[in-house]
N, C-alpha and C positions, 0 to 999 in steps of 0.2 A: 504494500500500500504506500500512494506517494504521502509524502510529508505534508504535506496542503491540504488534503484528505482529510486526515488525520484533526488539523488543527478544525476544520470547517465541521468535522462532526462532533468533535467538544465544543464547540461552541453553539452550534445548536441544539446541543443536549443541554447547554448549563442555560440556554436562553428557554428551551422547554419546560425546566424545571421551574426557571424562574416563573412564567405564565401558571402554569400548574399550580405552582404552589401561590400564586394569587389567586388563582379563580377556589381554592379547596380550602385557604384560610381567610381569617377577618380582615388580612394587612392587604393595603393598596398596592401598587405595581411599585411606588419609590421606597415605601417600607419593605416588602419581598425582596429588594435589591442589595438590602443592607443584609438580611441573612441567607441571601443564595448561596454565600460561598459556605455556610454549617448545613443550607438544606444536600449541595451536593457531596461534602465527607459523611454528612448521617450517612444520606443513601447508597455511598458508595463502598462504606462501612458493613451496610445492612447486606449489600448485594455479595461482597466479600465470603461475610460468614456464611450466607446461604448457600454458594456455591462451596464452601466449605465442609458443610454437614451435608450436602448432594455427594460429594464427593468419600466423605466419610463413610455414608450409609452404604452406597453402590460398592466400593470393595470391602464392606464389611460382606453383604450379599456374595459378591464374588466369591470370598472366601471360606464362605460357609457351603457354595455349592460344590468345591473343591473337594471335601472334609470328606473320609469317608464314612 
C-alpha cells in the first residue's frame, strides 16, 4: 500500500469518528474535536484487545482439536 493511502484512510477514519461520535453524544462538532484524539486511542484500545481475545480463543480451539 502507497504511503498516501495510508495517510488518506487515517484521516478519514479519525474524521469518521469524529462525526460519529457527535451525532451519538451530547457534544457539538467543536466540542467532539477536543476529545477525538481519546475517542480514537479508546477505540483503538478497545479494537486491540478484541482482536486479542479473537485470537486467544481461536488457538485455544485449535489446540484443543489437536488433543487427543
Amino acid at each position: 500500500m502507497n504511503n498516501g493511502r495510508i495517510w488518506i484512510v487515517m484521516a478519514v477514519a479519525v474524521v469518521a469518528i469524529w462525526l460519529v461520535g457527535a451525532a451519538v453524544t451530547k457534544y457539538s462538532l467543536e466540542q467532539m474535536a477536543y476529545y477525538t484524539p481519546i475517542a480514537v486511542i479508546v477505540l483503538g484500545a478497545t479494537v486491540a484487545i478484541v482482536l486479542l481475545w479473537v485470537k486467544v480463543v481461536l488457538d485455544s480451539l485449535r489446540r484443543r482439536r489437536q488433543e487427543p
